[in-house]
C-alpha positions as CSV (number, residue, x, y, z in Angstrom):
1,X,8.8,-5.0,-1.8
2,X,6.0,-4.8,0.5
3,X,2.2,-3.5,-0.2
4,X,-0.3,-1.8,2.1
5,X,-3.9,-1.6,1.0
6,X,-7.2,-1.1,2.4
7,X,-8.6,-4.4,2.3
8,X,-9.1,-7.7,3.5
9,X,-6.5,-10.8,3.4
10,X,-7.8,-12.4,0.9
11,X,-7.9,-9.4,-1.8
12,X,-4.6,-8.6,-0.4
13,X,-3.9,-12.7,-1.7
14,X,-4.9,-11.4,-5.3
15,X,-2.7,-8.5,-5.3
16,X,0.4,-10.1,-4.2
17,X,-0.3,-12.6,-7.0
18,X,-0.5,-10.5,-9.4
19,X,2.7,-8.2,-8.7
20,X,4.8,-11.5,-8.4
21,X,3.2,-12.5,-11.9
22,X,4.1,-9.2,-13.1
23,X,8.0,-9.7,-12.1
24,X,7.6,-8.1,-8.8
25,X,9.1,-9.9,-5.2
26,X,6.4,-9.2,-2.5
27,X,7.0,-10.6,1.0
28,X,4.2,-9.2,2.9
29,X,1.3,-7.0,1.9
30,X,-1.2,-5.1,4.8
31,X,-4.4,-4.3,4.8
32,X,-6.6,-2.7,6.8
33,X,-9.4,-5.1,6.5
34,X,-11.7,-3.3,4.9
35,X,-14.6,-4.8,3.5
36,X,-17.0,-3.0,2.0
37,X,-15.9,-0.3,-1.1
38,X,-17.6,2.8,0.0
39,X,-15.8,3.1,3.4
40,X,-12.6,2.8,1.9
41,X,-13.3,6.1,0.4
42,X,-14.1,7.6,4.1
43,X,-10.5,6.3,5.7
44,X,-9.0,9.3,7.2
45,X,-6.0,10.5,4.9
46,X,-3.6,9.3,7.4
47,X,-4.7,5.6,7.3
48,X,-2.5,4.7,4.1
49,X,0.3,6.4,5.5
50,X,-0.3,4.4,8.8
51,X,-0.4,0.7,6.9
52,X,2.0,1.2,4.7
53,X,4.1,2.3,7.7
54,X,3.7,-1.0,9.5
55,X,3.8,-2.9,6.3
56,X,7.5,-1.5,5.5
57,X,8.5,-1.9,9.3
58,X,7.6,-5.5,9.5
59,X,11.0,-6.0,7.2
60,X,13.1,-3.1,6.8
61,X,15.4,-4.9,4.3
62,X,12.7,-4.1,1.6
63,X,13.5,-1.4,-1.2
64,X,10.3,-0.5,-1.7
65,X,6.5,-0.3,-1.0
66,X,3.2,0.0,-3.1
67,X,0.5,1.8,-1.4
68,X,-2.6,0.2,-3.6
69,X,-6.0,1.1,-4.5
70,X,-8.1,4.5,-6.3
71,X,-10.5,4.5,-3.4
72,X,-8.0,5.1,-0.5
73,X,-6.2,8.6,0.1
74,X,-3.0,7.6,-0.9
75,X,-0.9,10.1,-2.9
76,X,-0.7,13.2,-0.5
77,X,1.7,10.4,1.7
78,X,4.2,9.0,-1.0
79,X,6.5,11.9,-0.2
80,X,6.4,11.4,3.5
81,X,6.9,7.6,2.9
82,X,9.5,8.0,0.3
83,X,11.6,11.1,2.6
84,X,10.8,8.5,5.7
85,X,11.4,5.0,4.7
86,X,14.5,6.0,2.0
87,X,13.3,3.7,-0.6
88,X,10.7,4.6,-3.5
89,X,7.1,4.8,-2.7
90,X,4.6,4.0,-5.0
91,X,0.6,4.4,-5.7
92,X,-1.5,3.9,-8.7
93,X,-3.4,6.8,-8.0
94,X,-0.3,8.8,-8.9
95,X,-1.2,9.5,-12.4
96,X,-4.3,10.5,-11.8
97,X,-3.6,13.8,-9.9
């Protein structure tokens, strides 16, 4: 799978760890290089939609993408992403609307 989030490399590091731990085969994560918490929050709604995008398009082969992090305005693009990119798109702000 791939991952787009909103923040720096080296978060994006920690992630990917975790997911593989977790059973998961990421080959590339994005981020937008965010660093500080607060302007995450102020990305337009677009700007998920945008990384994840690129993320996915940098390997097409994938069957699937994880658009990360509660801060970021993620769920209003799964959809798009999903109807798009034919493969399941996933967020974990999904249970929370």
């Amino acid at each position: 799978m791939a991952a787009a989030t909103p923040c720096r490399d080296e978060a994006n590091a920690r992630l990917k760890k975790f997911l593989e731990d977790s059973g998961f085969d990421v080959t590339n994560t994005k981020g937008s290089q965010i660093d500080v918490r607060m302007e995450m929050a102020k990305l337009p709604p677009y700007a998920s939609y945008r990384v994840a995008k690129e993320a996915f398009s940098e390997a097409p082969e994938y069957d699937g993408i994880y658009v990360s992090c509660l801060r970021w305005q993620t769920a209003a693009n799964i959809e798009k992403l999903e109807r798009e990119l034919k493969v399941p798109a996933v967020t974990n702000s999904q249970p929370r609307i």
